[in-house]
BANUNU-353450 format. One record per residue: x, y, z of N, C-alpha, C in turn. Coordinates in steps of 0.2 Angstrom, whole numbers, plus 2048, in hexadecimal, padded with zeros to 3 digits. Layout:
# residues N
XYZXYZXYZ
...
//
This chain:
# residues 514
180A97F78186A95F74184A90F6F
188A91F68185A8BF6418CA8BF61
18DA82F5E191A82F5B191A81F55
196A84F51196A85F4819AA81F46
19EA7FF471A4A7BF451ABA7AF48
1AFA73F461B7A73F471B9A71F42
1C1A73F411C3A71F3C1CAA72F3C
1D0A6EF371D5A70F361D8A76F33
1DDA78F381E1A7FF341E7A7EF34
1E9A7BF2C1EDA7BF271F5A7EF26
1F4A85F291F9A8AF2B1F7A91F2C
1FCA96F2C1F9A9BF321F4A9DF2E
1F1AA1F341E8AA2F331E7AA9F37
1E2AAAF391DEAB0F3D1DFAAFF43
1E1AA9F471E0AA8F4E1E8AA7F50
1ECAA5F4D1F7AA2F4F1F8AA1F49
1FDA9FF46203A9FF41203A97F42
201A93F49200A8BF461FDA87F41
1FDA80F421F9A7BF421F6A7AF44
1ECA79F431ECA75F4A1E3A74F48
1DEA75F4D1D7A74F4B1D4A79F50
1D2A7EF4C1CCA82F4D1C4A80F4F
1C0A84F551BAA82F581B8A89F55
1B0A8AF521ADA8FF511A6A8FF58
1A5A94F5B19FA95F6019CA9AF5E
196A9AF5C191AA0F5C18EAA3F63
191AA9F6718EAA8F6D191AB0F6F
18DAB4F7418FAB9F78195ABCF79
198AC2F7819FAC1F7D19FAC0F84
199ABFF8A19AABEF8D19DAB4F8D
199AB4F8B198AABF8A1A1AA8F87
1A1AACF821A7AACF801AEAACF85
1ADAB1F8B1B2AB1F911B0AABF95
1ADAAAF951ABAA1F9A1ADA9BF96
1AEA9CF8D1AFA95F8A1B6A96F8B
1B8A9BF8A1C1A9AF891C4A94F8D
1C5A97F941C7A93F9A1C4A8CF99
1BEA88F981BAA83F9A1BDA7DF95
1BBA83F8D1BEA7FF851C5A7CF8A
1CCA82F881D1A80F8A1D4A7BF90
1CEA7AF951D2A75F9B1CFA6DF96
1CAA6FF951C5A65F901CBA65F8A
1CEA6AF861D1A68F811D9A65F84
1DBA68F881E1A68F8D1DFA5FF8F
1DAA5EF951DBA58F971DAA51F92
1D8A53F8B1DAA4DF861DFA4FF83
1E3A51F841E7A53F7F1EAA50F84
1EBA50F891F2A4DF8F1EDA44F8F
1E8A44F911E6A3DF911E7A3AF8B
1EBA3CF821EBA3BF7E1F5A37F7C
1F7A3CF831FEA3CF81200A41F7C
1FCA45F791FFA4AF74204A53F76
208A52F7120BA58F73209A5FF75
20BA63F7B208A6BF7C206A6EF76
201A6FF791FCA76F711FEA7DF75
1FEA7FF6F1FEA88F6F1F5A89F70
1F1A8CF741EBA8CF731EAA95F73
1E7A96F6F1E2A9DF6B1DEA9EF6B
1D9AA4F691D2AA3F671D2AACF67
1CEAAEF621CBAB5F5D1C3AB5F60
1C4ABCF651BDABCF651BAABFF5E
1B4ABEF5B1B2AC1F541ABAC3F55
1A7AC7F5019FAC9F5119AAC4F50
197AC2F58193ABCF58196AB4F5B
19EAB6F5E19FAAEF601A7AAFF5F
1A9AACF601B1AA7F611B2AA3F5D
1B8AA5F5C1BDA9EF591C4A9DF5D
1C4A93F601CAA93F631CCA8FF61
1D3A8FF611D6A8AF5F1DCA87F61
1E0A82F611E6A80F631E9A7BF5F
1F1A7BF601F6A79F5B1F5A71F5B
1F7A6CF551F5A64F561FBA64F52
1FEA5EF53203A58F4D201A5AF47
200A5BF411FFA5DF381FCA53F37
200A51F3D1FDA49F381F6A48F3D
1F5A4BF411EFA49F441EAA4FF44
1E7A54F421E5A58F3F1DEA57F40
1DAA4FF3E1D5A4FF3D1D3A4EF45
1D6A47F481D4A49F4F1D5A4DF50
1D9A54F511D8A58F571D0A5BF55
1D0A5BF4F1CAA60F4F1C4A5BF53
1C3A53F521BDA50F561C1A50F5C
1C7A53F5F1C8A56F671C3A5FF69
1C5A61F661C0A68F661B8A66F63
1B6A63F611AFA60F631ADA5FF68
1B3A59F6B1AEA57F711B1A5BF76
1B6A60F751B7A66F771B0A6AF7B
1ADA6BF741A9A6EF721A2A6FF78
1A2A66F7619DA62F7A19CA63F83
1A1A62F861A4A60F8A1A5A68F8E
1A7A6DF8A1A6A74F8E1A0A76F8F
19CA76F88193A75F8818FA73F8C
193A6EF9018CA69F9618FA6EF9D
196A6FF9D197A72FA0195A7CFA2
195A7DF9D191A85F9E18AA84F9E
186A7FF9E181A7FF9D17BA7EF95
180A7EF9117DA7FF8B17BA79F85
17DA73F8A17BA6EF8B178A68F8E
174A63F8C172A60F91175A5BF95
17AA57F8F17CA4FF8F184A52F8D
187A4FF9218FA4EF9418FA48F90
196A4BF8D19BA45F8619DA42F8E
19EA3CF8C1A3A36F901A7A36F8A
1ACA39F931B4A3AF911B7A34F8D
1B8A2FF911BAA29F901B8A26F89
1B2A25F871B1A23F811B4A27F7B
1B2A2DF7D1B5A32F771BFA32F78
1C1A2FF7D1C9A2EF7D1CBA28F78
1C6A23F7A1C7A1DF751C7A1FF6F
1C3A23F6C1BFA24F661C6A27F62
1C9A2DF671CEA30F661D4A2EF63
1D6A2AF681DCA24F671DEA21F60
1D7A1EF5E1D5A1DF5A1D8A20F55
1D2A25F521D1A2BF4C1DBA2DF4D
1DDA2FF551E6A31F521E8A2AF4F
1E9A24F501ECA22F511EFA20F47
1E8A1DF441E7A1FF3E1E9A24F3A
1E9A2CF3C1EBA2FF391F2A30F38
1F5A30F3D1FCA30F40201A2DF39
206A31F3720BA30F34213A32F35
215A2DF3921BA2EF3B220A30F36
220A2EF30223A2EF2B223A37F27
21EA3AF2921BA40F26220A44F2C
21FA43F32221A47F38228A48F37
22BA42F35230A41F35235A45F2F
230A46F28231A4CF24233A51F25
22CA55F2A22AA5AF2C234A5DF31
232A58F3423BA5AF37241A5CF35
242A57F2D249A56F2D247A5FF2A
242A5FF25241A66F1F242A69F25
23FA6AF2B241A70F2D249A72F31
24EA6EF30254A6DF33257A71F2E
257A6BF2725AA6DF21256A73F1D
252A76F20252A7EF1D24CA7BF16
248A78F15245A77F0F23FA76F11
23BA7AF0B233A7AF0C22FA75F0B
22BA74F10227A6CF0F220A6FF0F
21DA6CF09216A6BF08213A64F0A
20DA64F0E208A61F0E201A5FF0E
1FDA5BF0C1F6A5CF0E1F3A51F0D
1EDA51F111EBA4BF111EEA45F0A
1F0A49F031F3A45EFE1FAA44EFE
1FCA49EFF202A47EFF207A4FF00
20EA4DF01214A53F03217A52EFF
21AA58EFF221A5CEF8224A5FEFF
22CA5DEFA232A62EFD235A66EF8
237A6EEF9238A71EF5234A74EF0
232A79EEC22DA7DEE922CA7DEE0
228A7CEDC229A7DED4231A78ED2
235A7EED0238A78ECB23EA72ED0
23FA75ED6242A74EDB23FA6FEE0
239A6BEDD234A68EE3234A62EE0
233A5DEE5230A55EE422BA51EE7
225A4FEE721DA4EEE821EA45EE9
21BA44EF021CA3CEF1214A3AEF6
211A37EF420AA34EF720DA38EFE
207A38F0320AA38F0B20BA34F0E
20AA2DF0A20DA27F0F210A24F0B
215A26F0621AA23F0221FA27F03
221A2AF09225A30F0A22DA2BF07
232A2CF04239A2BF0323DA2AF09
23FA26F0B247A25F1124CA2BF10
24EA2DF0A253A2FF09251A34F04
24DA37F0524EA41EFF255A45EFE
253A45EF825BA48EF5259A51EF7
25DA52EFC25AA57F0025FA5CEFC
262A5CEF8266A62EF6265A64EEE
25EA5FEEE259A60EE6255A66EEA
253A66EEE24DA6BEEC250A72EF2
24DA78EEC24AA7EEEC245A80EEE
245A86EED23EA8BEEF23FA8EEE8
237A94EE5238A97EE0235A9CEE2
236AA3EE1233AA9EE222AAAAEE4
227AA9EE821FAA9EE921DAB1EEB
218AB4EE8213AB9EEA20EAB5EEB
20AAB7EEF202AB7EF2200ABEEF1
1FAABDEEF1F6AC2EF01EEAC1EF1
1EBAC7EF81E4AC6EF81E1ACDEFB
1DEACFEFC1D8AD6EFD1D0AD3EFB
1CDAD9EFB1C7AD8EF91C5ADBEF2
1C8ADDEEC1C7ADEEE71CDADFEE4
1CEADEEDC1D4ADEED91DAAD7EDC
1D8AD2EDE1DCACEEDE1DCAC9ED7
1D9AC8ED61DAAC3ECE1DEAC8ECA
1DCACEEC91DEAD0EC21E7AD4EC6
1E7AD4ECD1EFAD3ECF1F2ACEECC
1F0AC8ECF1F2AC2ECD1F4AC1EC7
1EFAC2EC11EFAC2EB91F4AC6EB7
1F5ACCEBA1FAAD2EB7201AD0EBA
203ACEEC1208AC9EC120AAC5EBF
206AC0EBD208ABAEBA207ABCEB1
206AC1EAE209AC3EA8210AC8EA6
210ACAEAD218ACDEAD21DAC9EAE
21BAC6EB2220ABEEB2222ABAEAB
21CABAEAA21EAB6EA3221ABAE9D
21FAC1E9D224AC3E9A229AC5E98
22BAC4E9F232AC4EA2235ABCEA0
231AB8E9F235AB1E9E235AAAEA3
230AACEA822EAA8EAE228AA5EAB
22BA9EEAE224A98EAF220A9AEB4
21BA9BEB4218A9FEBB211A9BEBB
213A97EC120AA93EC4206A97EC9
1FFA97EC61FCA9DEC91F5A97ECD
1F5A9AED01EDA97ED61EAA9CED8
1E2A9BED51DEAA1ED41D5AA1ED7
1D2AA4ED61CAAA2ED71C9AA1ED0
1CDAA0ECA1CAA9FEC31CDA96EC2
1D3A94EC51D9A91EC41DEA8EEC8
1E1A87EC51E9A86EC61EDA87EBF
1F0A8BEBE1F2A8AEB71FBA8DEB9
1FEA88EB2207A88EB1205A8DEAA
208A91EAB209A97EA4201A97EA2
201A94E9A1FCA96E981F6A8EE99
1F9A89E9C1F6A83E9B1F3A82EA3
1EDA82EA21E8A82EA81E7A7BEA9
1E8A7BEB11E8A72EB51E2A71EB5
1DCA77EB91D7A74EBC1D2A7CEBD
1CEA7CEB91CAA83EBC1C6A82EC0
1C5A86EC51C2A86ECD1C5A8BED1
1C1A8CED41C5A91EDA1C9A8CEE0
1D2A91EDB1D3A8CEE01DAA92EE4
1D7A96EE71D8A9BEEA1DBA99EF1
1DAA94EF51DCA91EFC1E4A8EEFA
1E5A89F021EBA89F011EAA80EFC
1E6A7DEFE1E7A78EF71E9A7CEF0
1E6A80EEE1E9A83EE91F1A84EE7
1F2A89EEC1F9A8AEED1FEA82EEE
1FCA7EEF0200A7AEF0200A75EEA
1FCA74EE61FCA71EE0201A75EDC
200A7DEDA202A7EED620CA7FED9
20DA7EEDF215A80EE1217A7AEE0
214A74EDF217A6EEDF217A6CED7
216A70ED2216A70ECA21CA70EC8
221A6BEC7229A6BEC522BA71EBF
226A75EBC228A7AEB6227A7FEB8
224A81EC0225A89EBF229A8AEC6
22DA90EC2233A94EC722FA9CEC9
229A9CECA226AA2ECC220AA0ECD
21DAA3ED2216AA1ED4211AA7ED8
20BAA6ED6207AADED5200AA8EDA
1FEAAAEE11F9AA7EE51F5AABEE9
1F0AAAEE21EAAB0EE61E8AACEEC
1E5AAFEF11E4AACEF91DFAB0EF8
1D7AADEFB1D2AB1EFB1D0AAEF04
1CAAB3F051C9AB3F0B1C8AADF0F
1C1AA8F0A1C0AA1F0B1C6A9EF0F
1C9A9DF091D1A98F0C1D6A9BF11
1D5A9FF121DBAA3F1A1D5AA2F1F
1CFAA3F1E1CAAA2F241CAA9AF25
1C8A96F221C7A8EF231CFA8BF23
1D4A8FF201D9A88F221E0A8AF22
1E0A92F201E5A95F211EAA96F1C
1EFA97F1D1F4A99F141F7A93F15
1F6A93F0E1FBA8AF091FFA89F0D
206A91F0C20CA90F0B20FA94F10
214A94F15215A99F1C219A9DF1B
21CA9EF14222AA3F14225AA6F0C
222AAAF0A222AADF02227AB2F03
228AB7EFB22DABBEF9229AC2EFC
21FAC1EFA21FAC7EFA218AC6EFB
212ACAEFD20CAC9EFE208AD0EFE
204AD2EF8203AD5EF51FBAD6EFA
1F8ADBEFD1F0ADDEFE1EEAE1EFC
1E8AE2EF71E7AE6EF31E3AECEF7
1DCAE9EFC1DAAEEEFF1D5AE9F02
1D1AECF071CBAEAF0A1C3AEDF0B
1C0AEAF071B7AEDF061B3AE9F05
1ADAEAF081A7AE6F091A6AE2F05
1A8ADBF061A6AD5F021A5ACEF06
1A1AC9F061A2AC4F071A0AC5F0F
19FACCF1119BACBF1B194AC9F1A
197AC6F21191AC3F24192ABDF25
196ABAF24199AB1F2719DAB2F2C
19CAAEF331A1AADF361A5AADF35
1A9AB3F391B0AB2F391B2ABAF34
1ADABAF311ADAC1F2A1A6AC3F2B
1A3AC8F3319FACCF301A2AD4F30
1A5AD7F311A7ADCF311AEADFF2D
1AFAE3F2C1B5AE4F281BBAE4F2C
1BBAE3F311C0AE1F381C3ADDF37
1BAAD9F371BFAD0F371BEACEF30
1BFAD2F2B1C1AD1F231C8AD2F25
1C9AD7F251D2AD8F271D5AD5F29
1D3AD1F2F1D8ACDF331DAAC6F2F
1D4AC6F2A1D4AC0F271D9ABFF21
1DAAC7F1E1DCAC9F181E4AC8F1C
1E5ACBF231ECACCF231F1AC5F26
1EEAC3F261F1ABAF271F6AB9F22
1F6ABDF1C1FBABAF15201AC0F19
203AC5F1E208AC7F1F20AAC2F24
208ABFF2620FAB7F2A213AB5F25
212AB4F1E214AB0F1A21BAB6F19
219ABCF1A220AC1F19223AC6F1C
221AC4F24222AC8F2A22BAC8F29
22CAC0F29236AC1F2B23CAC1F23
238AC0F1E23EAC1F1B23AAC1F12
232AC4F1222FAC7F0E22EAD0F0E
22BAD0F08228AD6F0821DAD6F09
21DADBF0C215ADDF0C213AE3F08
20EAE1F0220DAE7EFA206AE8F00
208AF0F01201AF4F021FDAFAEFF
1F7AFAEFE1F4AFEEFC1F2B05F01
1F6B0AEFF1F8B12F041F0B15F02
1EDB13EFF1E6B14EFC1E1B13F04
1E3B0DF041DCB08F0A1E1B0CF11
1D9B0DF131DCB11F1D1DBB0AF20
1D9B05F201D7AFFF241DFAFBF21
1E2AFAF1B1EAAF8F1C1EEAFEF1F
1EDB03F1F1F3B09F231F2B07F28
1ECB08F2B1ECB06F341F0B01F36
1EDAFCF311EFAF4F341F6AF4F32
1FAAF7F2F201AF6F2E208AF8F33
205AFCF35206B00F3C209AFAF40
205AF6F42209AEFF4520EAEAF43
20EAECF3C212AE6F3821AAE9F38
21FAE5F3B225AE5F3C22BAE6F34
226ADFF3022CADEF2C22AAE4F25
22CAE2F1D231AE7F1B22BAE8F17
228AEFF13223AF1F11223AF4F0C
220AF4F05220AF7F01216AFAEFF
217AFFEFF210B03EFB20FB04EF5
209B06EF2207B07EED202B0CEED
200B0FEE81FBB15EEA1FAB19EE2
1F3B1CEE31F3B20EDD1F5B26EDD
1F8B2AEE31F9B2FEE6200B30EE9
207B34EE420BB33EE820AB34EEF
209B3DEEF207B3FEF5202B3CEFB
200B37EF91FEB37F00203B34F06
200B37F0C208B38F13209B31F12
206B2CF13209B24F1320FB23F10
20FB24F0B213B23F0521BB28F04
217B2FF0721BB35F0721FB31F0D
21EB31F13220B2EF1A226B2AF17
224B23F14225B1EF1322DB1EF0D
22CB23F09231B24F04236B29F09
234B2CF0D238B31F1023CB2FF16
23BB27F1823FB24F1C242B1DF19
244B1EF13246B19F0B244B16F0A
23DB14F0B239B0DF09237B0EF04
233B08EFF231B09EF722AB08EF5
22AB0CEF0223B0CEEE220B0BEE7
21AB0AEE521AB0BEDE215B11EE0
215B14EDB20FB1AEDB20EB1DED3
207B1FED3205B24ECE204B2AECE
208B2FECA208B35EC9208B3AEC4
203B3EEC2203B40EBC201B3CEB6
1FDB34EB81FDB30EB2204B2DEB0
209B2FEB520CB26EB520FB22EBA
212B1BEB7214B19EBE21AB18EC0
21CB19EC7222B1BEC8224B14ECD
228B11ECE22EB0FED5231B14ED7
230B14EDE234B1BEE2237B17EE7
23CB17EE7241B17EEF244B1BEF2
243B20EF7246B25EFA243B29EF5
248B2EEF4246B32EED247B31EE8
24BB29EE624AB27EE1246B26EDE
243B27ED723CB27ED323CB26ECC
23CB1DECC23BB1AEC4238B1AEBF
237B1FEBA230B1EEB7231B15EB3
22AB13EB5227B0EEB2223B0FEAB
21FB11EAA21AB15EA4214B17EA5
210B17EA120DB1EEA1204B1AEA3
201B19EA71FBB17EAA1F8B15EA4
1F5B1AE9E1F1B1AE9A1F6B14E94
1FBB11E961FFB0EE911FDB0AE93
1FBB04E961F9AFFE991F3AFEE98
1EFAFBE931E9AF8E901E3AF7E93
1E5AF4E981DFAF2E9D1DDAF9EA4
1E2AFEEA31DFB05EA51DAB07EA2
1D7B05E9B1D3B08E981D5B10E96
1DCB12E951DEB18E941DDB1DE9A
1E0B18EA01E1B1BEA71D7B1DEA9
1D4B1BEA71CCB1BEA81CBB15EAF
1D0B10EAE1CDB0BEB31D4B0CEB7
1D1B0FEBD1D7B13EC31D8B0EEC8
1D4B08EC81D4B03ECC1DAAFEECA
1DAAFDEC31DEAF9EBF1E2AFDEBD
1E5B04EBD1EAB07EC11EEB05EC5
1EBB05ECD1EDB02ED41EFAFBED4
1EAAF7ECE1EEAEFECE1F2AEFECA
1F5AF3EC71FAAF4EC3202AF5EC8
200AF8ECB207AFBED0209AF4ED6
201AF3ED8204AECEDD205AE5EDA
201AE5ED4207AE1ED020EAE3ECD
211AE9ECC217AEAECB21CAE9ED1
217AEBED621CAEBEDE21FAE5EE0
217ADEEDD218AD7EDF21EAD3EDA
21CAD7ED5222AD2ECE22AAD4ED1
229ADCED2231ADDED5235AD9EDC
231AD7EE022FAD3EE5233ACCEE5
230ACBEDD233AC3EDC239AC4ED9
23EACAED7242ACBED3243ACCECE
23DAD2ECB23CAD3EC1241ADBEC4
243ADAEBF247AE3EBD240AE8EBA
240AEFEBB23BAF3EB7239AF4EB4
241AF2EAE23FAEFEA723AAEAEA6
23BAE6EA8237AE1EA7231AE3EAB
22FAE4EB0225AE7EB2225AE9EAD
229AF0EAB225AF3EA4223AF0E9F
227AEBE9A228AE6E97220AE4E98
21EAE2E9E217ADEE9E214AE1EA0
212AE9EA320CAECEA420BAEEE9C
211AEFE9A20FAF3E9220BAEBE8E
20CAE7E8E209AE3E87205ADEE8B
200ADEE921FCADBE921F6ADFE90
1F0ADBE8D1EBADCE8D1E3AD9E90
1DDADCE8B1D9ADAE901D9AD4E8F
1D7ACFE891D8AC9E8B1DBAC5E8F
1E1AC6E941E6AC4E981E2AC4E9F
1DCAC8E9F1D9ACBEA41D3ACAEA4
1CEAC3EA21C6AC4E9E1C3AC5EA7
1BDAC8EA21B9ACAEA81B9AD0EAF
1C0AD2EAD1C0AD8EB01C4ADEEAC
1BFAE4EAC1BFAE9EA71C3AE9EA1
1BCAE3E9E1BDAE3E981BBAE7E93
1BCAEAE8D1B5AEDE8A1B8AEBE84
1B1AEBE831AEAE9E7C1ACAEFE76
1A9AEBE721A8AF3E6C1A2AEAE67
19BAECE68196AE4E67191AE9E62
190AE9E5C18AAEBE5A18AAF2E5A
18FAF7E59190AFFE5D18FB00E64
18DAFBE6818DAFEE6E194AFDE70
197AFFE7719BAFEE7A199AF9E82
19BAF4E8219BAEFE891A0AEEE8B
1A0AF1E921A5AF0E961A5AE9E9D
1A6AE4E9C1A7ADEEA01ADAE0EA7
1A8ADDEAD1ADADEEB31A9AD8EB9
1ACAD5EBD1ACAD0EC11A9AD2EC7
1A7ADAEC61A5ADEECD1A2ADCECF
1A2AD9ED919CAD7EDB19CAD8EE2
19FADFEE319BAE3EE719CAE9EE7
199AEEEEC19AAF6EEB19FAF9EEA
1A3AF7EEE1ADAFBEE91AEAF9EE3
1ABAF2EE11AFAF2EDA1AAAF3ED7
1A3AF4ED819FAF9ED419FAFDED3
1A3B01ED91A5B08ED61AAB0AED3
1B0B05ED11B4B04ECF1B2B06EC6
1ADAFFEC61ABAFFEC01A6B04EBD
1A3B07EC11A0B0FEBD1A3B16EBD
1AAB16EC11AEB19EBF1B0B1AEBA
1B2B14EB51B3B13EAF1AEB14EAA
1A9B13EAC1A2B14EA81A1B1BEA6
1A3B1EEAC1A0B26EAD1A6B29EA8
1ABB26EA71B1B2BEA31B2B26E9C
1ADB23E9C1ACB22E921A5B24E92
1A6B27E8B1A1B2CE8719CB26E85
195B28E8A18EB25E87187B2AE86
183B27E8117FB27E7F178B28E86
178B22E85174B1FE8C17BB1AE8F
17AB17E9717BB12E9B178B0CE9D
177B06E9B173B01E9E178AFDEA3
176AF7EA517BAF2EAB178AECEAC
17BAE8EAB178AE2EAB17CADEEB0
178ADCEB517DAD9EBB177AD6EBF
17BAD3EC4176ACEEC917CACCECF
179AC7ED417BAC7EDB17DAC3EDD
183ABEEE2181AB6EE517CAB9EE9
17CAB3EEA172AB0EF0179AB2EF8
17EAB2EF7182AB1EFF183AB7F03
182ABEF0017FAC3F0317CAC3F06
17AAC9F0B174ACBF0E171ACDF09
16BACFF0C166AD2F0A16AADBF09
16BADDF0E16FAE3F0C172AE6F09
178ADEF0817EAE1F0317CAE1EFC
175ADCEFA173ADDEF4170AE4EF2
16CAE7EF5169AECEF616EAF1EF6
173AF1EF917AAF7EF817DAF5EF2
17DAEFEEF180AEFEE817BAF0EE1
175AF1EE216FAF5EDF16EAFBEDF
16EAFEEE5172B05EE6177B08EE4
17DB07EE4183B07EE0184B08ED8
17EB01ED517DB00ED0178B04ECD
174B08ED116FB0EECD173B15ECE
177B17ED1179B1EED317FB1FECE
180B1CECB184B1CEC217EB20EBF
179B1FEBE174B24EBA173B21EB5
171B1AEB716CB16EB0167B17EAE
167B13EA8161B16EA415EB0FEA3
15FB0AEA415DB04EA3160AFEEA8
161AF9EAD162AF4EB115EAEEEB1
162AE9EAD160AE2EAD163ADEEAF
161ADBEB6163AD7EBB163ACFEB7
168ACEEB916BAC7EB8168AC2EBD
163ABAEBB163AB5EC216AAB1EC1
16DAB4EC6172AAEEC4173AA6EC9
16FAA0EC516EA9DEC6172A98ECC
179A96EC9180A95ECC180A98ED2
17FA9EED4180AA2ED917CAA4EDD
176AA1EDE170AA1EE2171AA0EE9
176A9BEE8178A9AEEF175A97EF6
16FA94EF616AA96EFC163A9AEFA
165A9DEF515EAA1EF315AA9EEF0
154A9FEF114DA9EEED14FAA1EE4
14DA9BEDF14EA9EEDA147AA7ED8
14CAACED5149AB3ED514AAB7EDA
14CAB5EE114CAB6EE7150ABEEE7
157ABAEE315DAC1EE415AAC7EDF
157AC4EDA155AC9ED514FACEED7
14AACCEDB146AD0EDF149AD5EE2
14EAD4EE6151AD7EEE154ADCEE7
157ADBEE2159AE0EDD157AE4EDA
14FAE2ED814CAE5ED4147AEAED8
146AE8EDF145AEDEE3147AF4EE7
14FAF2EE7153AFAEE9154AFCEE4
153AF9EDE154AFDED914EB02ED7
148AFEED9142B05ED8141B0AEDF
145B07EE5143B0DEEA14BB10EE8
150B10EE2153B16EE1150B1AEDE
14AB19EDA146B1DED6146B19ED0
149B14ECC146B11EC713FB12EC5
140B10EBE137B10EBB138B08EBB
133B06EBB130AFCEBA133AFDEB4
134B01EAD137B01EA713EB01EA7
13FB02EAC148B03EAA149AFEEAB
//
């Protein structure tokens, strides 16, 4: 057994729908079955030697080890996690996999301590009343908001107010959206239908925080800090919060209760870290954004991915699809027992409920289709129409904004160009689904010859790089020039990733000239 990590989780997550601090253990499943009971009784008797209130206790067996975790106060967050340390310690000496036993007592002191400074009575006391009076309260180490965008007011965490004018603040319509490709350019194709429409819309992104056209802060800022910067921005009354894997795995979603949560699909990306080696526990990771809309949201799915049909099967609350295919059964099922969908047929797009059936417009009328060439951004066109209706746009208006965005709206994902007589087509592809995405497109515009100029992060395997250089020569290149990208080396040896590249690329048969 070895330990990887503790730490705070923010809101619901992969393991319960609480607060609290997560233990990561690299270790057996059998080893796994002896830490549950030993973790739980050491984290149980400081918690009671603590005086703190009952925890919910959890734990997700995963590939290669465990994660367990149990519920804490929000204002004591940090201790609990140096409680699941010496949790950690303390079961260790006891299985064996240790030499030297924590002394209990001194780490109880230490304990007292670390709570006792953290501790804000005054925050707790927020947390109460909001949830009495029906109002959403945001938190984190700087400071708390009650109520959302333009209905919201933001106070240090230790200069909480006596008396909040509790019938100033609102909520504003929020989407979330995350999958493993097409979530930015959902995000971007909602938050342009929005503004269309005539909504201030604050978007938290891997590109950005940004209010309409005026960007706060570029960064990926994808997690739940993200999402609470931009809800707590007094100008927007609509909000657009991509949620990527990172931030649902380390801390959980921002925000516990949205209009609509949009997942695009699930494909090989970003395995191989704890917690996300397989596409299992990609999914379980990706599905944490339906807590946010199990009781009184919508969940937008894609009738395309068999790993969301399965996994929806267990989901209770209210569900809309999307799909390039009326016909397929999901969808067919789904309309034939009233439920709604968007769907592609014949090259256009429709809203279906029951047998009703809206035409939207015509796929290829939508610029960043490429003249219905990019069938991908097709797909993200529908689960963005699904997510906007969500928040409350009429047809009218989706149409309105799929018909007049463009690709600048959209930089870096299928873009094309026209440079010197060639044709360049720019895409953010960075792995084998959205490379085949992207030579999908390639293969149905008319060329001459095909060249590709791409590269790799260093946070792959060695594998995945290898399958995205395979991917990348079975398009039928005539030329491939590997990118070092410098920034994203990651851990890698400079030229490291460009070898591993330039290598599958000659045992697919390349010449050393191409």
């Amino acid at each position: 057994m070895e330990f990887i990590d503790a730490r705070r989780l923010t809101g619901p997550n992969v393991v319960f729908h609480n607060v609290g601090s997560i233990l990561d253990v690299a270790c057996t499943p059998d080893e796994a079955d002896l830490l549950v009971p030993v973790w739980a009784d050491n984290v149980g008797r400081m918690l009671e030697a603590l005086d703190w209130p009952s925890a919910e206790f959890a734990f997700v067996k995963l590939q290669g080890g465990i994660s367990l975790a149990f519920s804490a106060p929000v204002d004591q967050l940090y201790a609990a996690s140096e409680i699941n340390e010496w949790a950690w310690a303390a079961s260790a000496f006891e299985l064996g996999a240790a030499k030297d036993e924590p002394d209990f007592e001194e780490a109880l002191q230490a304990l007292q301590k670390s709570a006792a400074e953290e501790a804000n009575v005054e925050l707790m006391w927020l947390i109460d009343e909001a949830a009495e009076r029906g109002k959403t309260l945001l938190w984190d180490d700087d400071e708390v908001s009650l109520g959302l965008g333009t209905g919201s007011e933001t106070w240090p965490v230790r200069e909480i107010p006596d008396a909040p004018d509790w019938d100033s603040f609102h909520d504003i319509p929020i989407g979330i959206v995350t999958g493993t490709n097409g979530k930015t350019t959902s995000v971007r194709f909602a938050k342009h239908i929005l503004r269309a429409a005539g909504r201030n819309v604050g978007v938290s992104s891997t590109d950005w925080i940004a209010v309409n056209e005026r960007i706060i802060d570029r960064d990926d800022w994808s997690g739940p800090g993200g999402a609470r910067a931009v809800l707590r921005e007094r100008e927007v009354d609509a909000a657009i919060l991509e949620t990527a894997r990172g931030g649902l795995l380390r801390r959980g979603l921002g925000v516990e209760a949205v209009d609509a949560a949009l997942l695009t699909n699930i494909a090989e990306d970003h395995l191989g870290d704890f917690g996300s080696q397989s596409l299992d526990e990609l999914l379980e990771i990706k599905w944490v954004i339906s807590h946010a809309v199990e009781e009184n949201g919508t969940l937008i799915l894609n009738a395309d991915d068999a790993m969301l049909v399965d996994k929806s099967r267990n989901f209770d609350g209210r569900r809309v699809w999307f799909g390039l295919d009326e016909g397929n059964a999901v969808i067919r099922e789904h309309l034939e027992s009233g439920g709604a969908a968007y769907v592609c047929t014949d090259g256009e797009l429709y809203r279906c409920v029951g047998e009703d059936r809206q035409p939207i417009c015509a796929a290829r009328d939508i610029s960043i289709t490429l003249d219905a060439a990019a069938r991908h951004n097709i797909a993200n066109s529908l689960g963005a129409a699904a997510l906007t209706e969500c928040l409350g746009l009429t047809v009218d208006e989706i149409r309105d904004g799929l018909l007049t965005i463009s690709q600048d709206a959209n930089p870096g994902r299928s873009n094309l160009y026209t440079v010197g007589g060639y044709q360049v087509l720019v895409d953010f592809a960075h792995n084998p689904q959205a490379m085949q995405a992207l030579f999908a497109m390639a293969r149905a515009l008319p060329a001459r010859r095909r060249a590709l100029c791409f590269g790799q992060a260093g946070d792959r395997t060695d594998e995945q790089i290898r399958e995205l250089a395979r991917s990348a020569w079975s398009i039928g290149l005539d030329l491939a020039m590997v990118s070092e990208l410098e920034h994203y080396r990651r851990g890698r040896e400079p030229g490291e990733v460009f070898h591993i590249i330039r290598d599958e690329l000659i045992n697919c048969g390349a010449e050393a000239s191409q």
